[in-house]
C-alpha positions in Angstrom: 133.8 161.3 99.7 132.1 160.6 103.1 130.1 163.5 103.5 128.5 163.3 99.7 125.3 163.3 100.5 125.2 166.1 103.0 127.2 168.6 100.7 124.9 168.2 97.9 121.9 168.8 100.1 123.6 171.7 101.3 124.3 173.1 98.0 120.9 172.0 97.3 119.7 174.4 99.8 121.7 176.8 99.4 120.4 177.6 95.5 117.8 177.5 96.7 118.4 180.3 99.1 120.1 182.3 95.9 117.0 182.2 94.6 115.1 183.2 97.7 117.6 185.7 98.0 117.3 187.5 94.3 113.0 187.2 94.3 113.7 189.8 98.2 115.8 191.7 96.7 113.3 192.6 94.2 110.9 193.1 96.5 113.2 195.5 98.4 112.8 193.4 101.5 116.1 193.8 103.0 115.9 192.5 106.6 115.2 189.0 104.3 117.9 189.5 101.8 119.9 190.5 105.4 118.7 186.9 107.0 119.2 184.7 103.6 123.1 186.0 103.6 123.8 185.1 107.2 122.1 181.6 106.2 124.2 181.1 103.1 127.2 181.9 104.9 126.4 179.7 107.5 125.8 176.7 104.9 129.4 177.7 103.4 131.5 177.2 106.7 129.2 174.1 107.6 130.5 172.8 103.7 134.2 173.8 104.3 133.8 171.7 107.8 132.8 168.7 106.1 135.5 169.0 103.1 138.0 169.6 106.2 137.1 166.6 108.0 137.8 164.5 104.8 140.8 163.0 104.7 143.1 163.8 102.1 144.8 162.1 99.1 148.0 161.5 98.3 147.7 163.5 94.9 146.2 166.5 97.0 149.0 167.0 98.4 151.6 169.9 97.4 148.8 171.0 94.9 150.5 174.7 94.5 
């Protein structure tokens, strides 16, 4: 996988986030929780870019 390193530092951050995201929510502060969503989300699509860029294996293919 080319992009390794970056999607494990993505998902790196992004449980980070999760837990950034549960500690506001306890504190009721939801313009955070709000903020830390759109973030995650943003760290999802930039994932899904690099898996699409990848290119794909013979045994991927005609997987359903």
């Amino acid at each position: 996988m080319k992009h390794r390193e970056a999607v494990l530092k993505k998902l790196d951050s992004m449980d980070s986030n999760l837990n950034k995201l549960n500690m506001t929510l306890n504190q009721g502060d939801r313009q955070t929780a709000y903020e830390l969503t759109e973030s995650l989300r943003e760290q999802i699509e930039q994932i899904k870019g690099y898996i699409e860029n990848e290119s794909i294996q013979g045994s991927e293919l005609n997987r359903f």
